[in-house]
C-alpha positions in Angstrom: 0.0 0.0 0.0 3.2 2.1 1.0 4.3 1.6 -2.8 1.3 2.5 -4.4 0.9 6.0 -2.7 4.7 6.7 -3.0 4.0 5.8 -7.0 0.9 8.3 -7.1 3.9 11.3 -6.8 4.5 13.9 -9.3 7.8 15.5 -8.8 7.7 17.5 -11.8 4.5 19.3 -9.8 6.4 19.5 -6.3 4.2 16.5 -5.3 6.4 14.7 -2.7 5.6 12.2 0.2 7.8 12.3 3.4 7.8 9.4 5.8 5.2 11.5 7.7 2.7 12.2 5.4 2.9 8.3 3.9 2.4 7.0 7.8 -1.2 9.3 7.3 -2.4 8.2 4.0 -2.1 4.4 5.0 -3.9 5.4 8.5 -6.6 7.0 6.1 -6.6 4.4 3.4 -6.7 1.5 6.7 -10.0 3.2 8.2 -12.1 4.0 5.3 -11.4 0.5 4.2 -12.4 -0.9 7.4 -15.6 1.5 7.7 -16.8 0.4 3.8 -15.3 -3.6 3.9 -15.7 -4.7 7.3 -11.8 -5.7 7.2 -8.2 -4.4 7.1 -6.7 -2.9 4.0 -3.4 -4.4 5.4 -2.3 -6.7 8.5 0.5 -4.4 9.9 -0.8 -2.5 13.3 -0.8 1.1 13.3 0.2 2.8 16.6 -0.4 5.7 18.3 2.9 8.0 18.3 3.6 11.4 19.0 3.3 13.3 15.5 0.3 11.0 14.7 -0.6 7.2 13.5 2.6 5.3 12.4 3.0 1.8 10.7 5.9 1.2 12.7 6.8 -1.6 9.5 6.4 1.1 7.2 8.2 3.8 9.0 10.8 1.8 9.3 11.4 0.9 6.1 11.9 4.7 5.0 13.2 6.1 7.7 16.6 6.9 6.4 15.2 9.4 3.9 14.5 11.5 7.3 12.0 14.4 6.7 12.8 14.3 2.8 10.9 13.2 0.3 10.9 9.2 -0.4 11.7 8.2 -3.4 9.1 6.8 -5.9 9.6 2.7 -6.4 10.6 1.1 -9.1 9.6 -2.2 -8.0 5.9 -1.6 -7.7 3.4 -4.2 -8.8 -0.2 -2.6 -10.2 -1.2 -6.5 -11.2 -1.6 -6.8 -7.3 -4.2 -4.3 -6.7 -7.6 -5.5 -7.4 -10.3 -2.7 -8.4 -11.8 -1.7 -5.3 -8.4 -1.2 -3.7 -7.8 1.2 -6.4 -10.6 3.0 -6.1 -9.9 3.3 -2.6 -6.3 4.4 -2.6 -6.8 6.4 -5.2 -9.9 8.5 -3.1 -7.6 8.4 -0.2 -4.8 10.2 -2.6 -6.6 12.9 -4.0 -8.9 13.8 -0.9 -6.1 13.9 1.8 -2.9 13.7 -0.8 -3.4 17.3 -1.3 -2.1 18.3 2.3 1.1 18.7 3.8 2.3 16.2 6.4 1.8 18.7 9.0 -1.7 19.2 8.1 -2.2 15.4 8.3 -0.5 15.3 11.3 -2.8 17.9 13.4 -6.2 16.3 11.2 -5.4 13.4 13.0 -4.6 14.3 16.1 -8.6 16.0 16.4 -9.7 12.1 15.1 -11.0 10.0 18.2 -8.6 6.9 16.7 -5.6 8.8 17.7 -6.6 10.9 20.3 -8.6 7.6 22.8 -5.0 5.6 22.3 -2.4 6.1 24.5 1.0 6.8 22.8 2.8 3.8 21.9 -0.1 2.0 21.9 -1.3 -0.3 18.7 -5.0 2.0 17.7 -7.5 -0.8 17.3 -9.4 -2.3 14.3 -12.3 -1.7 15.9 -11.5 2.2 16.9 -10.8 2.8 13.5 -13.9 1.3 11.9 -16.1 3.0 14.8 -14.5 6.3 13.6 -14.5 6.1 9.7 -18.4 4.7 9.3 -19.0 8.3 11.2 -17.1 10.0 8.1 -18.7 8.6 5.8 -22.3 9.4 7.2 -21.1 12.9 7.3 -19.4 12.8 3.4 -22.9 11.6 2.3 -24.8 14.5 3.9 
């Protein structure tokens, strides 16, 4: 999931993803998913840390490339991605894709997901599905 939003960049447009804003957009992508399918986008927890929701496996991975930009794979596989997943990431991308890491950061720190988890703590499934169904009641309205 990491791969596909890093691949959704366009660096001739200034569009870049820092480890920060990519730990967001999967926290996004994870709990809409949840609220519309009833189960996780992806098995890797997502916990409750100090500048927001982190996939610690995730964070990880880029987290030599500091507060820069990550670079965009080359070893991405679209074949993997059924339909709906698309449609999803690619909502999740152009809704919240358009904001800085910084804005992510402090959206999600007003969200009940991050704020009822203690930090350092794994946010729930549940907390996350509880949350999102509410959004999407209010996007229909």
């Amino acid at each position: 999931m990491a791969k596909y939003f890093l691949a959704q960049t366009d660096e001739d447009a200034g569009d870049l993803i820092s480890n920060l804003k990519l730990q967001k957009l999967l926290y996004y992508a994870q709990g809409f998913h949840l609220a519309l399918y009833d189960k996780p986008l992806f098995s890797e927890p997502i916990e409750a840390w100090r500048y927001g929701p982190v996939v610690p496996e995730v964070y990880h991975e880029y987290k030599n490339c500091g507060s820069d930009a990550i670079p965009i794979p080359e070893d991405i596989d679209f074949s993997k991605f059924n339909e709906q997943t698309v449609e999803l990431l690619n909502e999740v991308y152009n809704v919240y894709g358009q904001f800085s890491a910084w804005k992510l950061r402090n959206m999600t720190h007003n969200e009940d997901p991050w704020k009822d988890t203690s930090v350092g703590d794994v946010i729930i499934f549940q907390s996350l599905k509880k949350y999102f169904k509410t959004q999407l009641v209010n996007e229909d309205e």
